[in-house]
C-alpha positions in Angstrom: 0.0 0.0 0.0 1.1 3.6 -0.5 2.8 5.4 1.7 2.0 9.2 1.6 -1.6 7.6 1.4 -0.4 5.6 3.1 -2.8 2.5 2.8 -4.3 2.2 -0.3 -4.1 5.4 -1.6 -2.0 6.5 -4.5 1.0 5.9 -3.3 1.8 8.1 -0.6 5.2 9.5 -0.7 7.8 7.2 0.0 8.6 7.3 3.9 11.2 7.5 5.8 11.7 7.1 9.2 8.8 6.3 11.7 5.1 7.9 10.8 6.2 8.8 7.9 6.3 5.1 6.6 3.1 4.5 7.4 0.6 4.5 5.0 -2.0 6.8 4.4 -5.0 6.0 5.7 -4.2 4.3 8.8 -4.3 1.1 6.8 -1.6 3.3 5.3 -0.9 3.9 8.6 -0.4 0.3 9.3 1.1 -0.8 6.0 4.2 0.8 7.3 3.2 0.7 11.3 2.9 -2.8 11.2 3.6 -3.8 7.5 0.1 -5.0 7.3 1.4 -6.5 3.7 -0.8 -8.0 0.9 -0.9 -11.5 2.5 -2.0 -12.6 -1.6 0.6 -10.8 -3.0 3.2 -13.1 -3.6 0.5 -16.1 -3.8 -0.9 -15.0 -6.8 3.0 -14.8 -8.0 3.0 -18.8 -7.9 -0.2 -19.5 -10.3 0.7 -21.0 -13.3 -1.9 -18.6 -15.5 -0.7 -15.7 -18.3 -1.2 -12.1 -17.7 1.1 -9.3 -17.6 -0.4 -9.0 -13.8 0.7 -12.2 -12.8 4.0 -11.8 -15.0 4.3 -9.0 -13.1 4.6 -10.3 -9.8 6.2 -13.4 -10.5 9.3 -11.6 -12.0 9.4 -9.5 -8.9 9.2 -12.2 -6.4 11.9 -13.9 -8.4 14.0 -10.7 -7.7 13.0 -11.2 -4.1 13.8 -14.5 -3.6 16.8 -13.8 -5.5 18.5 -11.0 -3.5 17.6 -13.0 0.0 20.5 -14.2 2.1 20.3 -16.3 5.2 20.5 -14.0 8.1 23.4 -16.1 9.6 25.7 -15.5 6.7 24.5 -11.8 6.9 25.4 -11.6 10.9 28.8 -13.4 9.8 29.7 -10.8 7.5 32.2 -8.3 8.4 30.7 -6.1 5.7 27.3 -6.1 7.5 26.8 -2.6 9.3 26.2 -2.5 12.9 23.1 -1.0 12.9 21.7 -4.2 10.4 23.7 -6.6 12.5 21.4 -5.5 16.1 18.3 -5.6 13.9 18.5 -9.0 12.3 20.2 -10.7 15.8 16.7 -9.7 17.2 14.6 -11.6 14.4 14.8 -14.6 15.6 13.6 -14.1 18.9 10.4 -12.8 17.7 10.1 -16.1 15.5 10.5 -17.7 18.7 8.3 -15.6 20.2 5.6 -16.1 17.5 5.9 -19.4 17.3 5.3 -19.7 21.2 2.2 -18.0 20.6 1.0 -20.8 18.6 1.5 -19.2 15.3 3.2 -21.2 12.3 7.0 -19.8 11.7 8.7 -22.6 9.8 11.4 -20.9 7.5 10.4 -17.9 7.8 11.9 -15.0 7.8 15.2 -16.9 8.4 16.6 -14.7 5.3 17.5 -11.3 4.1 16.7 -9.4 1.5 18.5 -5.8 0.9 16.0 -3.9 -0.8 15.6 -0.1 -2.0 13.4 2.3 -0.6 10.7 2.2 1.6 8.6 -0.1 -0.1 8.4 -3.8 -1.4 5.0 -3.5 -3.5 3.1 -0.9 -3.3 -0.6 -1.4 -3.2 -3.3 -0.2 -5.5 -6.8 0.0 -3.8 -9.8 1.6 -5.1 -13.7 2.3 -4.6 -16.9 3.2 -6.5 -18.8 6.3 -6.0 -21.1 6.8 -3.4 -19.1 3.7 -1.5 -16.6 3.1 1.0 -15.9 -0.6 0.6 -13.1 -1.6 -1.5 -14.4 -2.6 -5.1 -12.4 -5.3 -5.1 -10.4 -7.8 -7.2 -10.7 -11.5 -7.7 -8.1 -14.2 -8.4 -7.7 -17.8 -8.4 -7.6 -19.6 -4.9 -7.8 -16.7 -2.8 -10.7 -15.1 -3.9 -12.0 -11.3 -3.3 -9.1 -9.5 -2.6 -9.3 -5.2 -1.7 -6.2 -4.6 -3.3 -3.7 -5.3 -6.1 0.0 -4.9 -5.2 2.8 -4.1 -7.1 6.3 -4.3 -7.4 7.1 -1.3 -9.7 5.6 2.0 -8.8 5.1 3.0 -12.2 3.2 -0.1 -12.8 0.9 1.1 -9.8 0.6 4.6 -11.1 -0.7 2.9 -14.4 -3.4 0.8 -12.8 -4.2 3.9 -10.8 -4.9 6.2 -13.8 -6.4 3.6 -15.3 -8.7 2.8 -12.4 -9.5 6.3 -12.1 -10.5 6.5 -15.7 -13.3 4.0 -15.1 -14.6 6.8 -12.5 -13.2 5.1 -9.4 -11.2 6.7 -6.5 -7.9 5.5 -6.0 -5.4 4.8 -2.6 -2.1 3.6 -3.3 0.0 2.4 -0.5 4.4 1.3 -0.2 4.2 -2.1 1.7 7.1 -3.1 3.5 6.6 -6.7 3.9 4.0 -9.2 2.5 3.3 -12.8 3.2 3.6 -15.6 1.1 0.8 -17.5 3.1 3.3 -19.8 4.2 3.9 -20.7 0.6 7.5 -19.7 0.5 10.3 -19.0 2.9 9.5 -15.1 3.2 12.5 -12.9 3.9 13.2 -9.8 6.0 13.3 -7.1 4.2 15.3 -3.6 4.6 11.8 -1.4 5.1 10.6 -3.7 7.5 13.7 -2.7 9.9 13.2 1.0 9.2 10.8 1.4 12.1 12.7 0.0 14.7 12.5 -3.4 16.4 9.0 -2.7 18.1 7.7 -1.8 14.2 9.7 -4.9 13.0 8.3 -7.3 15.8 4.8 -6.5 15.1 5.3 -6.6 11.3 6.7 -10.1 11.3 4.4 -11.0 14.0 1.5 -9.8 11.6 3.0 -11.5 8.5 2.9 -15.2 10.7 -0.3 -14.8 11.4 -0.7 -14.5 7.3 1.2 -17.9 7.2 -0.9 -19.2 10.1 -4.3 -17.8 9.4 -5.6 -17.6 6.2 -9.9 -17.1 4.8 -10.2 -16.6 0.9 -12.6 -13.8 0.0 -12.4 -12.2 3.8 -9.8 -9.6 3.8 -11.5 -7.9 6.7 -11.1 -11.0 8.8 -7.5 -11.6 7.9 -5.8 -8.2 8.0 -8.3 -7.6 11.5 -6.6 -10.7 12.9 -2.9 -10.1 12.0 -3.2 -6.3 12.4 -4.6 -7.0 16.3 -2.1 -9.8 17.2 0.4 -8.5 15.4 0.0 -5.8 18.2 -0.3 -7.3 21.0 2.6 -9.5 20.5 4.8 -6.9 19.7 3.5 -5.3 23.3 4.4 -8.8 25.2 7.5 -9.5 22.9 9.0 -6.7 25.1 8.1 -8.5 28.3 11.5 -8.0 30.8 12.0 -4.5 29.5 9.5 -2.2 30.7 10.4 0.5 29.2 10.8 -0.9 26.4 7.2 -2.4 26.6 5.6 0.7 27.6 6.8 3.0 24.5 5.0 -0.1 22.4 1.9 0.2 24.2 1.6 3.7 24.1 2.3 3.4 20.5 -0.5 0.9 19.7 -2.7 2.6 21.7 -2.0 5.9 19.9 -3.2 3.9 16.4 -6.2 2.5 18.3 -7.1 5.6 18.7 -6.1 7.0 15.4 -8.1 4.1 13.9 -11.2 5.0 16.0 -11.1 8.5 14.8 -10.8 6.8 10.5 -13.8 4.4 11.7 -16.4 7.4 13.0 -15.3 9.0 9.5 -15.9 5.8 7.7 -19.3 5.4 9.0 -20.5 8.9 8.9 -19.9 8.7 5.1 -21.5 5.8 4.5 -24.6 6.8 6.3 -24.1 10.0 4.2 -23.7 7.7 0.9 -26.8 5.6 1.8 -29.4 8.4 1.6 -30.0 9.2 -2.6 -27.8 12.0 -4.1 -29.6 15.0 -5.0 -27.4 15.5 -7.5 -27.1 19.6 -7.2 -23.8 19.3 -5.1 -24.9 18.8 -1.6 -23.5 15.6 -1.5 -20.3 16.3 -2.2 -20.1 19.1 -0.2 -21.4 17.9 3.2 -18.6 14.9 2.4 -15.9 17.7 2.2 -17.2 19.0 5.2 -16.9 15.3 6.9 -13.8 15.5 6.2 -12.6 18.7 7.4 -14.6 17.8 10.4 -12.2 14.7 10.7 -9.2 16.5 9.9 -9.2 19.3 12.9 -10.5 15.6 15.6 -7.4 13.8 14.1 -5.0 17.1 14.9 -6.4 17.1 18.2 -5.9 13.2 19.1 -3.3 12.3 22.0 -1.0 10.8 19.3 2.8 11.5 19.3 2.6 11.8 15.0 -0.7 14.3 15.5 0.7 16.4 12.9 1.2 13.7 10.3 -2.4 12.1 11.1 -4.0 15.2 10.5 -2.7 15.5 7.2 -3.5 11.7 6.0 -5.2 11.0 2.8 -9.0 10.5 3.9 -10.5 10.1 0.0 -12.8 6.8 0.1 -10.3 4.7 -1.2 -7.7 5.4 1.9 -10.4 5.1 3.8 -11.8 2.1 3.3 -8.1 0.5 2.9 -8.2 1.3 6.7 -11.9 -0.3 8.2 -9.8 -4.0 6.7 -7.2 -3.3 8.6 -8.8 -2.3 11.8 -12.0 -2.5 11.8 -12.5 -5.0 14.3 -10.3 -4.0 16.8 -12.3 -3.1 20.2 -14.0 -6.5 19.3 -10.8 -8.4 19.4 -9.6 -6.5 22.7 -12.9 -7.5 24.0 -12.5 -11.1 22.9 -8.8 -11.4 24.5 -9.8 -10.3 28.0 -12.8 -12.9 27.7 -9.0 -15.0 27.8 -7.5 -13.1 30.8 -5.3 -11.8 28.0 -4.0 -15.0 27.3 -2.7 -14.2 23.5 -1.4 -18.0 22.6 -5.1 -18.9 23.9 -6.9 -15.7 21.5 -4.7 -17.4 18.6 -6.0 -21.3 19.0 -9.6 -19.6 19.0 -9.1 -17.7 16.0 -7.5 -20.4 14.2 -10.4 -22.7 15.1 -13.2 -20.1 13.8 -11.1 -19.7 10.3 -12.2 -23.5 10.1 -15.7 -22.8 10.7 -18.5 -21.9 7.8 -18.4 -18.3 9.0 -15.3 -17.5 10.7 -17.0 -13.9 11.9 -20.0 -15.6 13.2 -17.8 -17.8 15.1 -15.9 -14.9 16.9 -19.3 -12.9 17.9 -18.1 -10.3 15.0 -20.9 -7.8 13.2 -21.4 -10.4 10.2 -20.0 -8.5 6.8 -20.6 -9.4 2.9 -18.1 -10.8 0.8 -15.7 -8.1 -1.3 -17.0 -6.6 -3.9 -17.1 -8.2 -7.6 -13.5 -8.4 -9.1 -12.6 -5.7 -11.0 
């Protein structure tokens, strides 16, 4: 997903250092935050059908796979920079810590991949008018997806105009990391360590729950999931160092609220979409006003990157990148302290409801429909 928008939008500017990596609309904000990546991305990469799409991404997960190193010979390297060195000898703790919350780590992330930039794909989201649900895209084996990634910006800035030609609103959004769905032996890559090990631990930690938890066609389920135990195992992966472990839960709780903030946005628009457009301009002037609205609650939220949140990309299409990413958050807090906060315990009972008929349904979550048509 973008970066300067950040989530979906179209592309938001490349980041840098902390909130400025995140992606746009809070899923933006998470695409860098927590590397919420496309967990489909390099999936689709691996099916055998033609398409300059799938070409596409196949080439650049060659590239990928190509540039990865295991993080052993990395560490043993003389060459390797200091700052690299502390970042990669922390990765696999975290896999150990993932994997003793129950999550499935195999070979991953047991490689490194030096890549430019801030991005590895960036994502290309986009809505109809008069909605604020991702239209959607469909491909083999895992169904509706909200987003198409990429691993050329250009090629993203081409689906974007294209996109927009066909009267849609657009979100593109850099994506640090992505998962493989435990398809292929994902590697570390250089954005995901720009953020620090707290950013680093809950973007692996999100990735792994990609690899671990996977329904086709529910992208709000999926990203929900990753993006709230991706979270709260970062928080406890700091368990020893309180210090340490306080900055992180100050931080999530700063893009809890942030997220809060998107979702009142989210559903004041759609309420406003739901009633029939006059057509003489009201519409689109009491959604500006939404907006603005939003804007001067999002400068005023206790968040240490105020600034920056106030100025995110709220269009529909950044918006509704964010309600898959954290739409379901409060309900998953609420769900964890019915386990005394027991995270390992949250996981087994989310991985038992992704077996069910209705995964949602089998959490207590508000029931939603399935993504829209593919595009």
């Amino acid at each position: 997903m973008a970066p300067s928008s950040r989530s979906s939008s179209p592309l938001a500017p490349a980041s840098q250092a902390s909130a400025a990596t995140r992606s746009a609309s809070l899923g933006a904000a998470r695409a860098r935050t927590s590397a919420k990546g496309s967990a489909w991305v390099l999936l689709i990469a691996t099916i055998p059908l033609a398409g300059c799409y799938l070409a596409h991404l196949a080439d650049g997960q060659a590239r990928l796979m190509w540039r990865a190193r295991p993080i052993a010979r990395v560490l043993d390297d003389p060459a390797t920079e200091s700052e690299l060195r502390d970042e990669l000898a922390r990765v696999e703790a975290v896999r150990s810590f993932a994997a003793g919350l129950g999550l499935q780590v195999g070979d991953q992330y047991r490689s490194y991949a030096a890549w430019p930039g801030d991005r590895v794909v960036t994502a290309v989201v986009a809505t109809r008018p008069g909605e604020i649900e991702p239209a959607g895209f469909w491909f083999p084996w895992v169904g509706h997806v909200p987003y198409k990634g990429f691993f050329e910006l250009a090629s993203a800035e081409q689906e974007a105009v294209r996109l927009r030609s066909e009267g849609l609103d657009v979100c593109l959004v850099p994506i640090p990391a992505y998962s493989t769905l435990g398809w292929l032996a994902d590697p570390v890559t250089t954005p995901m360590l720009e953020g620090g090990t707290g950013v680093m631990a809950e973007t692996l930690i999100h990735e792994l729950v990609h690899a671990t938890v996977y329904v086709p066609s529910d992208a709000d389920f999926d990203e929900g999931v990753a993006t709230f135990i991706g979270e709260e195992g970062a928080v406890r992966f700091f368990e020893g160092d309180p210090e340490a472990q306080a900055r992180q839960r100050a931080r999530v709780a700063d893009e809890r609220a942030l997220a809060r903030a998107l979702s009142e946005l989210r559903a004041r628009i759609a309420a406003l979409y739901a009633d029939p457009d006059p057509g003489d301009g009201a519409r689109a002037a009491r959604r500006a006003a939404l907006e603005m609205e939003a804007r001067t609650a999002l400068a005023a939220l206790p968040h240490e990157n105020a600034e920056w949140a106030a100025a995110l990309p709220l269009n529909d299409a950044c918006l509704a990148l964010a309600g898959t990413y954290e739409r379901d958050l409060d309900e998953y807090a609420a769900l964890l302290a019915e386990h005394g906060g027991d995270l390992r315990a949250f996981v087994e009972t989310v991985r038992a409801a992704a077996r069910a008929s209705d995964p949602r349904a089998a959490l207590g979550l508000p029931v939603r429909s399935p993504a829209a048509a593919s595009r």
